[in-house]
VMD Tcl script that draws the C-alpha trace (Angstrom):
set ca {
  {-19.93 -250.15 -145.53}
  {-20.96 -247.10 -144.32}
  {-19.72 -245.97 -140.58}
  {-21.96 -244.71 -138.48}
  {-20.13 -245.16 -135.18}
  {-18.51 -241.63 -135.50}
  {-21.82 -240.17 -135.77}
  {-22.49 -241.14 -131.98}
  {-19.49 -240.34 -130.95}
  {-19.60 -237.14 -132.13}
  {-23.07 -236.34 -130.27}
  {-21.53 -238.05 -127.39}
  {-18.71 -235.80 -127.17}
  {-20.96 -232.68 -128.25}
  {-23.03 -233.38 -125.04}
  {-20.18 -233.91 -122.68}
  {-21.55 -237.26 -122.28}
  {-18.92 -240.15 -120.55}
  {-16.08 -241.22 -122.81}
  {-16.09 -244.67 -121.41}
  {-19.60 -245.08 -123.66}
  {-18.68 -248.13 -125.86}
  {-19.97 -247.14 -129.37}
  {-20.03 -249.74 -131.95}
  {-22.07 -250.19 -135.31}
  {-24.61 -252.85 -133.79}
  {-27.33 -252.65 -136.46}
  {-25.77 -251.03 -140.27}
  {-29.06 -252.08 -141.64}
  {-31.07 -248.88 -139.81}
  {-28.31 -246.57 -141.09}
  {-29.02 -248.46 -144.52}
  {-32.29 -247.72 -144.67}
  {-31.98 -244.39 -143.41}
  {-29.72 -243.18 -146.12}
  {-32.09 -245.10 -148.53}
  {-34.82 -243.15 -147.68}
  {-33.05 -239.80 -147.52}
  {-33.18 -240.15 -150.90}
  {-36.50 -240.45 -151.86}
  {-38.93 -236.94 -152.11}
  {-40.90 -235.98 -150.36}
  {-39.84 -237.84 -146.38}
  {-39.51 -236.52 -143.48}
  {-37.44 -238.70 -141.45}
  {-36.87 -238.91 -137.51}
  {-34.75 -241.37 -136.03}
  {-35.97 -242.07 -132.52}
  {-33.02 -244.25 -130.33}
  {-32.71 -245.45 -127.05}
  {-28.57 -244.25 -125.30}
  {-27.00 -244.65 -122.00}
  {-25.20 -242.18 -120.35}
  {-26.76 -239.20 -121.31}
  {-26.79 -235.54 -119.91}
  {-30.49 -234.78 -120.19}
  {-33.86 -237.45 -120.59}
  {-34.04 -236.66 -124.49}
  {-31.89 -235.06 -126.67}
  {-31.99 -234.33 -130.53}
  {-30.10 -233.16 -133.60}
  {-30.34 -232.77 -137.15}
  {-28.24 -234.39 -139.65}
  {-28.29 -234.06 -143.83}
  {-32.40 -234.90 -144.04}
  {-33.18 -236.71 -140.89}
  {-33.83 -235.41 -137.61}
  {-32.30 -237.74 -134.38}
  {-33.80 -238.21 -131.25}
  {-32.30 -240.15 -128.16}
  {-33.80 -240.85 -125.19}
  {-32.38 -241.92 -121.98}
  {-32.45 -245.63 -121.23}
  {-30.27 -246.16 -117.80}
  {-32.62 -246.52 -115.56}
  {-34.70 -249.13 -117.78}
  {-31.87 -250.97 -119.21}
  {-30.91 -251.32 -115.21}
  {-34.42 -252.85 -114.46}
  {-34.22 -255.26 -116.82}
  {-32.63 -257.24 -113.93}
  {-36.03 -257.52 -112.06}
  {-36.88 -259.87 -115.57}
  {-40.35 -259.34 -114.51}
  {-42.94 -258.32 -117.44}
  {-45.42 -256.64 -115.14}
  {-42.96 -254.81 -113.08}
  {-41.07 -253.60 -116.15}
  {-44.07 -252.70 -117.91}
  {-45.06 -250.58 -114.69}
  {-41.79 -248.97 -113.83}
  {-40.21 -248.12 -117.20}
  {-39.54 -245.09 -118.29}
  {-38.99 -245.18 -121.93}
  {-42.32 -245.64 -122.83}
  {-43.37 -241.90 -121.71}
  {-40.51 -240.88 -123.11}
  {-41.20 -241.99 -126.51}
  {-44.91 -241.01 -126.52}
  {-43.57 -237.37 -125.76}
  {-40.78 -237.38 -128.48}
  {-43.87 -239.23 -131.34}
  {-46.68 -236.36 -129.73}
  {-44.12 -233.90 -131.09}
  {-43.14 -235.24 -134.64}
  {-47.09 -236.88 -135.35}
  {-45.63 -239.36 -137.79}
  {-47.53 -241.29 -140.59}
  {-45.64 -244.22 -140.13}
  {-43.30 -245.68 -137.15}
  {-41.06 -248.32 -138.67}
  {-39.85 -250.66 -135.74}
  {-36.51 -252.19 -135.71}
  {-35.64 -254.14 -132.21}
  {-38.65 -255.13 -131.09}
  {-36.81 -258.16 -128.81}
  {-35.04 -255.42 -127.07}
  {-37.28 -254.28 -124.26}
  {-36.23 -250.98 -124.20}
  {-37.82 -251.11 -127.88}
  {-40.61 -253.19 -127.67}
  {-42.19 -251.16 -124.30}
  {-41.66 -247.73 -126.50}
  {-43.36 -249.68 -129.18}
  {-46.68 -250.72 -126.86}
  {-46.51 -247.04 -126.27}
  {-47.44 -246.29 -129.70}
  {-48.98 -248.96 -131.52}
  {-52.67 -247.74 -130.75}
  {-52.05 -243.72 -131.51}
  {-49.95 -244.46 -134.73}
  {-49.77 -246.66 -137.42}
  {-46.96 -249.20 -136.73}
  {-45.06 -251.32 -138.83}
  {-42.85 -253.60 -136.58}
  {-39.82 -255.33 -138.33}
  {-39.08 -258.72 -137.71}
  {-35.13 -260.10 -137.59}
  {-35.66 -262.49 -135.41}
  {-37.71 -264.08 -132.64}
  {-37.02 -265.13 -129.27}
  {-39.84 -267.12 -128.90}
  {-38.23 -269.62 -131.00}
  {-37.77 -273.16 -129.67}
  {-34.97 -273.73 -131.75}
  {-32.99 -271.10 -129.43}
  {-33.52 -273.32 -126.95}
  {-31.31 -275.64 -128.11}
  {-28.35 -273.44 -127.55}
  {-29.66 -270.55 -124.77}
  {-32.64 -270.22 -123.09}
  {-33.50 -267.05 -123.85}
  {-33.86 -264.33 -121.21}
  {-37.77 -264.50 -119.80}
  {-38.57 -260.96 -119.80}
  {-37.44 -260.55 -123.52}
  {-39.62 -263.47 -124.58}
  {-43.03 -261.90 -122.84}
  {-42.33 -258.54 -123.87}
  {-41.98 -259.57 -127.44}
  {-44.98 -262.22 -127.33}
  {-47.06 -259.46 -126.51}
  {-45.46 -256.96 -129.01}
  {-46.23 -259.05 -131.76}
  {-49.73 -260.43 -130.62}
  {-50.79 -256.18 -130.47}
  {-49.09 -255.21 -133.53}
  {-51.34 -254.86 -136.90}
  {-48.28 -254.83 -139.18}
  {-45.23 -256.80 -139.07}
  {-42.36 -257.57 -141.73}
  {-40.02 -259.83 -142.27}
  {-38.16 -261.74 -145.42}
  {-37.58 -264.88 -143.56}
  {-40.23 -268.06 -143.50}
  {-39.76 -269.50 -140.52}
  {-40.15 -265.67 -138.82}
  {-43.87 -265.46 -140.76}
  {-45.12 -269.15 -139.79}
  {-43.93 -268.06 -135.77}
  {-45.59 -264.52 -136.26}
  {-48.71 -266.31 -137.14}
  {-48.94 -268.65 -134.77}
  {-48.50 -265.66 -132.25}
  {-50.98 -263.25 -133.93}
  {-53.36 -265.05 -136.46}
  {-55.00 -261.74 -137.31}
  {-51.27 -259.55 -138.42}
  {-50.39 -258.36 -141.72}
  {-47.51 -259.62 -142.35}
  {-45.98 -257.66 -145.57}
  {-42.36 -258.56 -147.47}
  {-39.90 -256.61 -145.67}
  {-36.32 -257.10 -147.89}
  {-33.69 -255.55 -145.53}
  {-30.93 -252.60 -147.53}
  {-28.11 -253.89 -147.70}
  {-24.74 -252.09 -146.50}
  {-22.63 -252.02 -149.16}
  {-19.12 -253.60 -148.53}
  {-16.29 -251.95 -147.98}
  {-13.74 -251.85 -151.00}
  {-10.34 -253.97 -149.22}
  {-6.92 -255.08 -150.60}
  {-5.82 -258.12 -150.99}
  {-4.55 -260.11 -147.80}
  {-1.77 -262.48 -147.91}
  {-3.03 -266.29 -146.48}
  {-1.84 -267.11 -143.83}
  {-4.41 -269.91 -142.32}
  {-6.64 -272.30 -143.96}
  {-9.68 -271.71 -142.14}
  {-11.72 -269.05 -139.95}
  {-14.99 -268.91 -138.44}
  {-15.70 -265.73 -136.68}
  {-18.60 -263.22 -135.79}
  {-19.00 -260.77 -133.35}
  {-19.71 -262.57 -130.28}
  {-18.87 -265.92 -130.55}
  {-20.29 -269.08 -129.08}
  {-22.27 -272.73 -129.90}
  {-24.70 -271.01 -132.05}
  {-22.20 -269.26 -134.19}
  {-20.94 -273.12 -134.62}
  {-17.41 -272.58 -132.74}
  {-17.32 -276.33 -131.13}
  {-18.62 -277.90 -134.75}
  {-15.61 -276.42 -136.38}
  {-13.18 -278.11 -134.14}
  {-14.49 -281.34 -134.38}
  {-14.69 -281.05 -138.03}
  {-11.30 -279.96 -138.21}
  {-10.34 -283.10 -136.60}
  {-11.53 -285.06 -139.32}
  {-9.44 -282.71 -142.32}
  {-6.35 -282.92 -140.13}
  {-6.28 -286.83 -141.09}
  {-5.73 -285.69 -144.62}
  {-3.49 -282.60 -144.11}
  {-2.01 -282.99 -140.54}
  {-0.42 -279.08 -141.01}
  {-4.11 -277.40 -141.41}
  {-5.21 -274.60 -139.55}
  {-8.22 -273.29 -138.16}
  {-8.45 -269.71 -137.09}
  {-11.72 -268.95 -134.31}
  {-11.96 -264.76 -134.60}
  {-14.54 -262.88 -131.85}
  {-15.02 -262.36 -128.37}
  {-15.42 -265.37 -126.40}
  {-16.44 -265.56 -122.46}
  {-14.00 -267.03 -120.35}
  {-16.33 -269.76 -119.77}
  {-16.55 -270.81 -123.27}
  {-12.59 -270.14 -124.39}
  {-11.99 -273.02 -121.65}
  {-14.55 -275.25 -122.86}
  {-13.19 -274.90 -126.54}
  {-9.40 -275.15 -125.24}
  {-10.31 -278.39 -123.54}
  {-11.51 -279.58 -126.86}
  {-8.66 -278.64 -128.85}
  {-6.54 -280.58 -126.06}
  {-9.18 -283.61 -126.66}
  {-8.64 -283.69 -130.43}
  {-4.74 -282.80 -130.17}
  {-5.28 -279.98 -132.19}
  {-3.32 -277.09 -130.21}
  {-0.92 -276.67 -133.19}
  {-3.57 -275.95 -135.40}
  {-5.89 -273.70 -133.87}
  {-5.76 -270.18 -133.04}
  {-7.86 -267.80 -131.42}
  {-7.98 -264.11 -132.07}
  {-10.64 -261.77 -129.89}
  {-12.37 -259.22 -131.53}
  {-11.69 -256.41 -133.10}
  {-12.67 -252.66 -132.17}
  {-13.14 -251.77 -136.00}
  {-15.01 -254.15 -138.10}
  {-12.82 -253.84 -141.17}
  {-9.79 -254.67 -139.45}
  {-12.02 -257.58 -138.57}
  {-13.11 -258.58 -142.38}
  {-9.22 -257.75 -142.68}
  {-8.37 -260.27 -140.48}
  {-10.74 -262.33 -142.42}
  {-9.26 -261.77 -145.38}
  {-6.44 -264.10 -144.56}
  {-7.87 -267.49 -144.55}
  {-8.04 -269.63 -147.63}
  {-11.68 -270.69 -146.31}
  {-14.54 -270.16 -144.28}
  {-16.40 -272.43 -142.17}
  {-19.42 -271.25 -140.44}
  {-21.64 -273.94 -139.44}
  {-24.47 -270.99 -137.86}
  {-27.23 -272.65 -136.24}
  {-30.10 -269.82 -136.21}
  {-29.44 -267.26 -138.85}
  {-31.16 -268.05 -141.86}
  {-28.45 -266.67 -144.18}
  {-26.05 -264.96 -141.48}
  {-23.76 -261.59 -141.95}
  {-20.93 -263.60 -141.72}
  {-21.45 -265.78 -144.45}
  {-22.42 -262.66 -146.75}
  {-19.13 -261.09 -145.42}
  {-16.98 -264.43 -146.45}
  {-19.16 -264.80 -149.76}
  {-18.37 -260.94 -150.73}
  {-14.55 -261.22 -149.76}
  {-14.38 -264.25 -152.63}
  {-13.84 -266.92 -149.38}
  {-15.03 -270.57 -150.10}
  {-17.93 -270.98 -147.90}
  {-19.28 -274.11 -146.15}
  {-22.00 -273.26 -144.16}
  {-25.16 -274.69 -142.39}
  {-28.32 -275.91 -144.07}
  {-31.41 -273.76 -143.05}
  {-34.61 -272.98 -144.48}
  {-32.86 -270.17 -146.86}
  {-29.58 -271.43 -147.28}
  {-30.00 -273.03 -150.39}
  {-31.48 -270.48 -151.91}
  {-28.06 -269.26 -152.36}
  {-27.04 -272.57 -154.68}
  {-30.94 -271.82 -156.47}
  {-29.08 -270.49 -159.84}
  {-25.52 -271.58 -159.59}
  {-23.33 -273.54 -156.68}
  {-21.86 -270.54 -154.47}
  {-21.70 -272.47 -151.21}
  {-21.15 -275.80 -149.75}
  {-23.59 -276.88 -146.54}
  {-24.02 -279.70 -144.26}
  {-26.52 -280.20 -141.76}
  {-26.47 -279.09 -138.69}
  {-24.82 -280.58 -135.97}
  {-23.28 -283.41 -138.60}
  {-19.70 -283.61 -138.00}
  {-18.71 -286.29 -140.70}
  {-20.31 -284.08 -143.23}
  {-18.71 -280.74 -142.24}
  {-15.74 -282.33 -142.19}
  {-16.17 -283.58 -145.88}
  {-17.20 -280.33 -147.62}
  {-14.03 -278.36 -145.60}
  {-11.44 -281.26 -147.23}
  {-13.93 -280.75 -150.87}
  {-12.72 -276.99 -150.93}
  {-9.12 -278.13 -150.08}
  {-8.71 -280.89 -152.36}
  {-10.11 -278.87 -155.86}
  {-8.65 -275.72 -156.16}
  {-10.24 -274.91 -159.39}
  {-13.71 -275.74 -157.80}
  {-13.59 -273.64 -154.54}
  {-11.59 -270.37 -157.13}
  {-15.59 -271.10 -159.06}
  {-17.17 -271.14 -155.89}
  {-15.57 -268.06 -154.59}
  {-16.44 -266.38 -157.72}
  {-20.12 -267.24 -158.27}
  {-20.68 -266.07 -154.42}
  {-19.42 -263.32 -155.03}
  {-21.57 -262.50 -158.39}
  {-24.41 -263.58 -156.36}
  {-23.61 -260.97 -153.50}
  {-22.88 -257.95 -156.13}
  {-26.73 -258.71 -157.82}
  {-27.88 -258.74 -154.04}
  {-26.14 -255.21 -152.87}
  {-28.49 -253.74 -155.31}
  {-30.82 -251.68 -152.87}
  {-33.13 -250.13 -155.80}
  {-35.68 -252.61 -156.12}
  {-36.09 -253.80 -152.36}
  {-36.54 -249.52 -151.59}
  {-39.44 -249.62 -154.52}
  {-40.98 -252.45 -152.39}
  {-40.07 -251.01 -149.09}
  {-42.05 -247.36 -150.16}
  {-44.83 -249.31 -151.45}
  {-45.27 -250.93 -148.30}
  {-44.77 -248.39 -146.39}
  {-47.57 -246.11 -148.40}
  {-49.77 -248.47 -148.48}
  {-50.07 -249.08 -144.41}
  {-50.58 -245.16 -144.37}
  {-53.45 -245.60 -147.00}
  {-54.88 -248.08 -144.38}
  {-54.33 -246.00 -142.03}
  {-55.88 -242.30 -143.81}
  {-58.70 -244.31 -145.81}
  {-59.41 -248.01 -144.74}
  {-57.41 -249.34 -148.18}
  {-56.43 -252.64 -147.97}
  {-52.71 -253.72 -148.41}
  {-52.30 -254.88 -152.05}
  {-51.75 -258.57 -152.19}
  {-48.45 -258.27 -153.89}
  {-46.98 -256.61 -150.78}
  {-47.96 -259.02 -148.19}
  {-45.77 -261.76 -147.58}
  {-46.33 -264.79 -149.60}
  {-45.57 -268.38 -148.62}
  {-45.64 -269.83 -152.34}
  {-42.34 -267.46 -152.89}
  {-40.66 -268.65 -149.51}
  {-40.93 -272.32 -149.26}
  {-38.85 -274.16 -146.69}
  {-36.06 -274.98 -148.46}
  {-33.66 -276.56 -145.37}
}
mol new
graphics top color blue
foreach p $ca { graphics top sphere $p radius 0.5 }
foreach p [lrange $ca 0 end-1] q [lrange $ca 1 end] { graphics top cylinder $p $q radius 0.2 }
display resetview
């Protein structure tokens, strides 16, 4: 996994910006891509971010290939309190600030990453009628499944209904992202957008010390925390000793709610919590020392976590979604159970500690499956093809190839 934390903090501290800036490697898949396309001829490459805490309204730098602009985002980020779309969309700032930094570079192509962050999205409406705009899709707000388990904030869900119902191009690799798209914005192009992966970072061995973790960054109902007790309830009437390790940061409100659970279920001598960690390989570390993982995720179609576990040769039982089983298609790598089904969660976690010899196989074929996925070279052929081909549309009125747009018949609903 490549770090790109230090690069911040290394402008931060070149600009005498405040120390107390909290800098941590939120989205590994822009890096990705960035060092992906460094190495194709022929691109000139500007990264244009949004950063608290600076000195001046824009700054900028240059760094192997690609030129880095930030912009100042305080005063926005602060407004986002109002959660008011036609007051933020009047008294923003980033907006003007982006046009100024794009008037500069005049690029062919603006590849959007964020557009549910509003500090995104508004620079984004900024654009999308000067330059041709490809806007990336990793997930959607304006999903009623979220419902279920947050109402998402009201601002975030206007801003982004309106960046997708404006944009011309959008790209995503997940189904149920495409058929939402769609029913915002009959008229977008939607293309296949497969996401670089970050390659793994090589770890030793860890000695086991628990049977079980679920973890992720910022843990809570979605990520399947409550599920996992409940289920362990059910495996501790086999093995009364097991354990169950829960591994991120948890509000106060919630690490009650779960410790009134685990007082419910008299499991206090099995369960352990462990907050997060400031370095994310001391975090797949950490990992590292549970026989198992269970990670019953109830939006992410195939989440980090469960690429993490699969990579790091952990049994996996995770949730069924619609590209889930995908990951069984060839060869079993994971166990699921449906979401929000106890009993069965509880069966496939006392499957993978009954048969040792099965969950060593399942361990292994993940992590086969993961290796043949890390291979960047023929999502980046895809990726430039894409990404010529809106320029073409852009320079001479050529239509997208069909083989580029996103097609249904290869992305069935599978969960």
């Amino acid at each position: 996994m490549k770090e790109y934390g230090p690069l911040l903090k290394a402008f931060i501290n070149k600009r005498g910006l405040s120390q107390r800036v909290e800098v941590r490697d939120v989205a590994p898949w822009v890096g990705q891509l960035i060092e992906e396309l460094e190495k194709q001829p022929k691109v000139e490459l500007y990264s244009v971010s949004p950063q608290i805490k600076m000195c001046k309204a824009v700054e900028s730098f240059q760094l192997g290939k690609t030129t880095y602009y930030f912009y100042s985002s305080d005063y926005s980020s602060a407004l986002r309190m109002v959660c008011n779309y036609c007051v933020w969309r009047k008294w923003q700032n980033c907006g003007r600030r982006v046009r100024r930094i794009a008037a500069k570079i005049k690029p062919d192509l603006v590849i959007v990453y964020g557009t549910e962050n509003p500090v995104v999205s508004t620079a984004v409406m900024s654009l999308i009628h000067q330059f041709p705009v490809l806007c990336v899709i990793q997930t959607i707000y304006n999903n009623p499944a979220r419902e279920k388990y947050n109402l998402p904030n009201r601002l975030i869900q206007e801003l982004e209904r309106d960046v997708i119902a404006h944009a011309h191009f959008l790209g995503t690799e997940d189904r149920p992202y495409y058929d939402l798209i769609m029913g915002m914005n009959p008229r977008a192009v939607v293309v296949e957008y497969p996401y670089p992966r970050t390659p793994f970072p090589a770890l030793p061995e860890q000695e086991k010390i628990f049977d079980f973790v679920n973890y992720a960054f910022s843990m809570d109902a979605r990520k399947g925390d409550e599920d996992s007790l409940r289920a362990l309830a059910i495996v501790k009437h086999h093995y009364p000793n097991v354990t169950l390790n829960i591994a991120g940061a948890l509000s106060e409100e919630r690490r009650a709610y779960l410790n009134e659970i685990v007082d419910e279920l008299g499991l206090s001598e099995n369960v352990s919590f462990t907050p997060m960690f400031e370095r994310k390989e001391d975090m797949l570390l950490h990992v590292m020392q549970a026989r198992f993982a269970v990670l019953p995720v109830k939006l992410d179609m195939i989440s980090t976590t469960t690429r993490e576990a699969m990579y790091y040769r952990l049994p996996v039982v995770t949730s069924i979604t619609p590209a889930t089983p995908a990951l069984n298609r060839d060869k079993p790598c994971v166990l699921l159970a449906e979401k929000g089904n106890i009993a069965m969660l509880g069966q496939k976690m006392l499957e993978l500690m009954e048969d040792e010899s099965f969950s060593r196989m399942l361990a292994q074929n993940a992590y086969e499956y993961l290796e043949a996925e890390m291979d960047n070279k023929p999502k980046v052929e895809i990726l430039m093809g894409v990404f010529n081909a809106i320029i073409a549309h852009q320079r001479e009125g050529a239509e997208v190839p069909r083989d580029l747009l996103f097609d249904i018949a290869k992305h069935p609903i599978l969960g």
